[in-house]
BAGU-91659 format. One record per residue (C-alpha): residue number from 1; x, y, z. Coordinates in Angstrom, 3 decimals. Example, Ala and Ser with C-alpha at 12.3 -4.5 7.8 and 13.67 -1.06 7.14 Angstrom:
// BAGU-91659
(1, (12.300, -4.500, 7.800))
(2, (13.670, -1.060, 7.140))
END
This chain:
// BAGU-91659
(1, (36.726, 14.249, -11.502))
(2, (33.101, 12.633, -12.130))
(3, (32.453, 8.905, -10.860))
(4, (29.804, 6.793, -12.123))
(5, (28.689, 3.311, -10.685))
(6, (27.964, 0.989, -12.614))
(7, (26.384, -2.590, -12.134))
(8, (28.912, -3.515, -9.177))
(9, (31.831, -1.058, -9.359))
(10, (33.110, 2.904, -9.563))
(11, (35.148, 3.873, -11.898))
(12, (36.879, 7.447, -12.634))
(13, (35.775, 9.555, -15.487))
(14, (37.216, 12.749, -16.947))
(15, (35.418, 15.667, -19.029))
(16, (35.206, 13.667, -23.197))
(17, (36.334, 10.893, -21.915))
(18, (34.350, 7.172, -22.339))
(19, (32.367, 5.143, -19.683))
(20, (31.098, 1.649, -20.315))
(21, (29.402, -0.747, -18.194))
(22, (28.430, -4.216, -18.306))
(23, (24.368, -5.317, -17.963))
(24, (22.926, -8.162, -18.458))
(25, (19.787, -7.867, -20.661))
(26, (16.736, -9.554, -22.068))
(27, (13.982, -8.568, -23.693))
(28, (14.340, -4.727, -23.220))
(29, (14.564, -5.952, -19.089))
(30, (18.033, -5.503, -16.700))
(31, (18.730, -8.219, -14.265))
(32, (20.140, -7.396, -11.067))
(33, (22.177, -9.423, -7.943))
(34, (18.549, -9.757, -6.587))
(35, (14.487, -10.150, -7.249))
(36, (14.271, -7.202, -8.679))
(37, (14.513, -6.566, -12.371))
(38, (14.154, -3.471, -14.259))
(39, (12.097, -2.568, -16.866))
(40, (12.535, 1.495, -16.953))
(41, (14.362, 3.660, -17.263))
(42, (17.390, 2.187, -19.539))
(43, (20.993, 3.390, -18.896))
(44, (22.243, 6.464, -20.015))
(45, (18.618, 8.183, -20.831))
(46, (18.334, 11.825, -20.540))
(47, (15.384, 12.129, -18.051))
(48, (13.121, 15.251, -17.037))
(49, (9.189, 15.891, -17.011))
(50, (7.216, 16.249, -13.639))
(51, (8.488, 12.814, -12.072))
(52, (11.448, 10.360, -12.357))
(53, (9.607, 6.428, -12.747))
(54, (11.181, 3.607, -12.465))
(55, (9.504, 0.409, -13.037))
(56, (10.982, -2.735, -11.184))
(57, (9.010, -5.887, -11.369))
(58, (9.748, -7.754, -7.647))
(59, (8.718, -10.594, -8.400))
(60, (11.522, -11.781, -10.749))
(61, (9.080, -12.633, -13.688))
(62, (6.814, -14.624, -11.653))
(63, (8.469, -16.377, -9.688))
(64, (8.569, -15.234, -6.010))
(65, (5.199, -14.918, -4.584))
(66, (4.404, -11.355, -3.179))
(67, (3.681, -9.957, -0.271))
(68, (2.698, -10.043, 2.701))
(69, (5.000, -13.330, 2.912))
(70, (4.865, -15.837, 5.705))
(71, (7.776, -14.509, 7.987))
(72, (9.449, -17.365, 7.868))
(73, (9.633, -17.962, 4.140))
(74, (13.019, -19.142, 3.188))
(75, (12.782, -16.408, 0.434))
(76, (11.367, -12.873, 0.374))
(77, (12.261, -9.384, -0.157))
(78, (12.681, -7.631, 3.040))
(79, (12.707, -4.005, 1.309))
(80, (13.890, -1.811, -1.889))
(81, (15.344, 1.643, -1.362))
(82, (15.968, 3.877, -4.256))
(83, (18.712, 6.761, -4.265))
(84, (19.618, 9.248, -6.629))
(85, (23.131, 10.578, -6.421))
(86, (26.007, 11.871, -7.752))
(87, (29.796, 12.383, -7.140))
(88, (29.520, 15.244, -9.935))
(89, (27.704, 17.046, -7.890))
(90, (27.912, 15.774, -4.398))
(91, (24.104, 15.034, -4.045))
(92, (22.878, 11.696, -2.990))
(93, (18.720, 12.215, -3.015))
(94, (16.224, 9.944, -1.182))
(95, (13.643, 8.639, -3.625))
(96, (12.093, 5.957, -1.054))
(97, (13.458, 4.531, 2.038))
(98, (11.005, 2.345, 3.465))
(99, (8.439, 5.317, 5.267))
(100, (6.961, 8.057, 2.800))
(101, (8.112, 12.014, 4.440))
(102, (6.156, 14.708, 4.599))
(103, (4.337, 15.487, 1.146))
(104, (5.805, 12.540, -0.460))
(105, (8.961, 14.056, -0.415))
(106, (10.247, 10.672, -0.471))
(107, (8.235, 7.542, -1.143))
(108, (7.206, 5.103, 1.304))
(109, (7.417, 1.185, 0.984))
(110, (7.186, 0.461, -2.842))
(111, (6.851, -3.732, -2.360))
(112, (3.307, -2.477, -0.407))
(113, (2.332, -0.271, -3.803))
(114, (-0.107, -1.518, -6.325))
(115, (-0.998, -4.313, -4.562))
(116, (-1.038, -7.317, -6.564))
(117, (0.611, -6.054, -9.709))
(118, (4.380, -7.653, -9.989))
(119, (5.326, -4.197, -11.163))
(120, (6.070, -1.615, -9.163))
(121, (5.785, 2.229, -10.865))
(122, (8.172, 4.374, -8.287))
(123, (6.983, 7.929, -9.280))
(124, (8.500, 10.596, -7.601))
(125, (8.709, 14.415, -8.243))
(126, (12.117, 16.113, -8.745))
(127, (13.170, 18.345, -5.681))
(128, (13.496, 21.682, -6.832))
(129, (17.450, 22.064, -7.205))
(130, (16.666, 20.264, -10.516))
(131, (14.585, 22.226, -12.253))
(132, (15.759, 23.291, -15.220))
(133, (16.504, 22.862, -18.943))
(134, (19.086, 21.141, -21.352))
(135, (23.114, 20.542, -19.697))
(136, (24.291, 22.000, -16.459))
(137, (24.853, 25.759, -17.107))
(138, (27.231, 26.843, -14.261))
(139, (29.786, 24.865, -12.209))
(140, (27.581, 24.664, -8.970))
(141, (24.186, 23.613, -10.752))
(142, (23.122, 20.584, -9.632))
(143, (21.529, 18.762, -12.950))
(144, (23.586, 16.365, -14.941))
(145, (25.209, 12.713, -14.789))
(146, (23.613, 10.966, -11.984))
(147, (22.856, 7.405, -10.897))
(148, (19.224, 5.659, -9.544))
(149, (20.853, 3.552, -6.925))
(150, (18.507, 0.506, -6.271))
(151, (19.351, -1.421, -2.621))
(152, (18.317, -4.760, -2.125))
(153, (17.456, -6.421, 1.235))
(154, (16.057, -9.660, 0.419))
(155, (16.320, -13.557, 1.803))
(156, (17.369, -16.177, -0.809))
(157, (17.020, -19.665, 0.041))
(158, (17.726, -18.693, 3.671))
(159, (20.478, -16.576, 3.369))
(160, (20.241, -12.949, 3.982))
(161, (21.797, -10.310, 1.225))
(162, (22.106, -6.401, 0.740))
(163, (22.807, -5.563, -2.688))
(164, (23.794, -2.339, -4.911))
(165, (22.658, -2.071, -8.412))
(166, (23.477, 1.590, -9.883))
(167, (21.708, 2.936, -13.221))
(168, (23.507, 5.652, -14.945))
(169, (21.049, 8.932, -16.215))
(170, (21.278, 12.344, -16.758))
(171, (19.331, 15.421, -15.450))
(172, (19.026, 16.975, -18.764))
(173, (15.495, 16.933, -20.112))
(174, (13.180, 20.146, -19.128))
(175, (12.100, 19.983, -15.127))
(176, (9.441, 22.436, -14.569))
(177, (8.033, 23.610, -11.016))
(178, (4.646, 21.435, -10.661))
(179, (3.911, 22.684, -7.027))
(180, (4.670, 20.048, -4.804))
(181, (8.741, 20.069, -5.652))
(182, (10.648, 18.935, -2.512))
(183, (13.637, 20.993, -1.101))
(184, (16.691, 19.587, -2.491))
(185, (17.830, 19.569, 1.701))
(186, (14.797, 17.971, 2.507))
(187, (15.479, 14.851, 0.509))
(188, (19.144, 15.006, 1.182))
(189, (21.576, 12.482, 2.790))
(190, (25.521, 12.316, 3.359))
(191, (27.230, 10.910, 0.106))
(192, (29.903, 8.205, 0.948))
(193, (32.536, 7.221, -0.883))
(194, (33.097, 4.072, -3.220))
(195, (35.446, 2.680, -1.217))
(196, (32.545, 2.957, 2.050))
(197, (29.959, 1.979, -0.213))
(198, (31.636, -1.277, -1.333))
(199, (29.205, -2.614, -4.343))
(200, (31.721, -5.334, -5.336))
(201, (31.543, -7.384, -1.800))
(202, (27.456, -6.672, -1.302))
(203, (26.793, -7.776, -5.030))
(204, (29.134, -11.010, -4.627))
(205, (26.082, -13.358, -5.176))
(206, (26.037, -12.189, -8.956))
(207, (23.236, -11.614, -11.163))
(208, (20.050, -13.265, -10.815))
(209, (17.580, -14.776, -12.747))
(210, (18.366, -14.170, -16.051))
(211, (17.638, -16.736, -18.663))
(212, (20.057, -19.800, -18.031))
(213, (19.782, -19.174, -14.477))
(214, (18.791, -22.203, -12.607))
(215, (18.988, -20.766, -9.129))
(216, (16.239, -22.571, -6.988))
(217, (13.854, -20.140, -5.169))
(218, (12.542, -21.937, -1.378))
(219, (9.357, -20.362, -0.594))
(220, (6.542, -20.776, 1.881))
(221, (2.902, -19.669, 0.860))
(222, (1.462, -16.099, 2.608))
(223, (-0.468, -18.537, 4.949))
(224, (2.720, -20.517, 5.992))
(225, (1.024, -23.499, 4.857))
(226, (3.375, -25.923, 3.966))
(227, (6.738, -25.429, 1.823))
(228, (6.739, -25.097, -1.821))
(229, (9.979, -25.081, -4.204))
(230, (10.047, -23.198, -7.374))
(231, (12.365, -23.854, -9.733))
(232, (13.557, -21.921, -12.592))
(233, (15.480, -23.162, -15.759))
(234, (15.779, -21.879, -18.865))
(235, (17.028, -23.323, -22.569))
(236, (16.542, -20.225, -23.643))
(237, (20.525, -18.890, -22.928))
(238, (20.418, -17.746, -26.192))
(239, (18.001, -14.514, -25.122))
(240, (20.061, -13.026, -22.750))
(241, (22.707, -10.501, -23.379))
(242, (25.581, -9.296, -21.665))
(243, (25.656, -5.744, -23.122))
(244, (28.284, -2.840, -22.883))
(245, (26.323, 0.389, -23.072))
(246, (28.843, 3.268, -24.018))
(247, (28.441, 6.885, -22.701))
(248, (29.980, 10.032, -23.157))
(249, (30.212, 13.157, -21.340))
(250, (30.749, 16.328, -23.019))
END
């Protein structure tokens, strides 16, 4: 049995069978049940080269200020954590957790990256179990149908949240040795279970900031100096698009 996660729940899927999940889109972007919003890579794309990149702009278009942030800010993004993992093959892969390993193996803080850019280009090289060509080739290989796992820790308005937004890929495109491949142990962590993992109760604050949103962000400046409140409305509910992306395993 293969699960897949999609924007806040698992669901069971068997060999041919259908997956679909909903997303809300706009403009080529994915909103998520945080700041973040992502720009690449789209769901379901077949993924391989030297380095998996995925772009997230933090700043949700503009309108939270980024860091450093005043401490007390009533709104800010603690940190982002990125996994890769899947229950087809029982690997759940570090991608960045806050401090960068040895070599890079995984990233370190991604919201400190290209400082001043909204954007932030999460490049990391694919640990060696993954190297490879075209569809999984034996039972135990480790490529195929897996899911970037973004983690929110951010404050909103006061109010402290953890949320789960899962992206489904595949490990299917050619992944060549480049040198500086991680062990796939090295980058390794224990892969719970749906039920443990509980997307549905940490993403209960719903998708934010997608046109028609009119969520009011609370924000201090970087200095602390005085209290400024952005907020965001949009006429524009016509742009955004809840869409059901289909995919099929063979």
């Amino acid at each position: 049995m293969k699960f897949f996660s999609g924007s806040a729940a698992s669901f069971p899927l068997f060999v041919a069978s259908t997956w679909a999940a909903d997303f809300v889109t706009s403009g080529g972007q994915i909103f998520t049940p945080g700041f973040a919003i992502l720009d690449a890579p789209q769901p379901g794309t077949p993924l391989g080269g030297d380095t998996i990149e995925v772009a997230l702009d933090v700043s949700a278009n503009g309108k939270l200020n980024l860091p450093p942030y005043d401490p007390d800010s009533p709104s800010l993004i603690h940190n982002i954590t990125i996994f890769l993992y899947s229950y087809e093959t029982g690997r759940n892969f570090t991608i960045t957790n806050g401090t960068a390993s040895e070599n890079n193996a995984s990233l370190g803080d991604i919201m400190l990256s290209e400082p001043g850019s909204t954007v932030k280009h999460v490049k990391w090289t694919w640990p060696d179990c993954l190297i490879g060509d075209g569809k999984p080739d034996s039972s135990d290989s480790d490529r195929g149908d897996y899911n970037i796992s973004i983690r929110q820790s951010f404050r909103l308005n006061d109010e402290d949240h953890y949320t789960i937004f899962d992206v489904p890929i595949s490990v299917t495109n050619s992944i060549e040795f480049v040198g500086n491949n991680p062990t796939c142990d090295s980058v390794s962590n224990p892969l719970l279970t749906p039920e443990e993992i509980d997307a549905e109760a940490a993403n209960s604050i719903g998708v934010l900031f997608a046109p028609g949103d009119a969520t009011v962000i609370q924000q201090t400046t970087g200095s602390g100096a005085g209290s400024m409140v952005f907020e965001w409305k949009s006429a524009a509910v016509g742009l955004m698009t809840l869409t059901a992306f289909h995919f099929f395993s063979l």
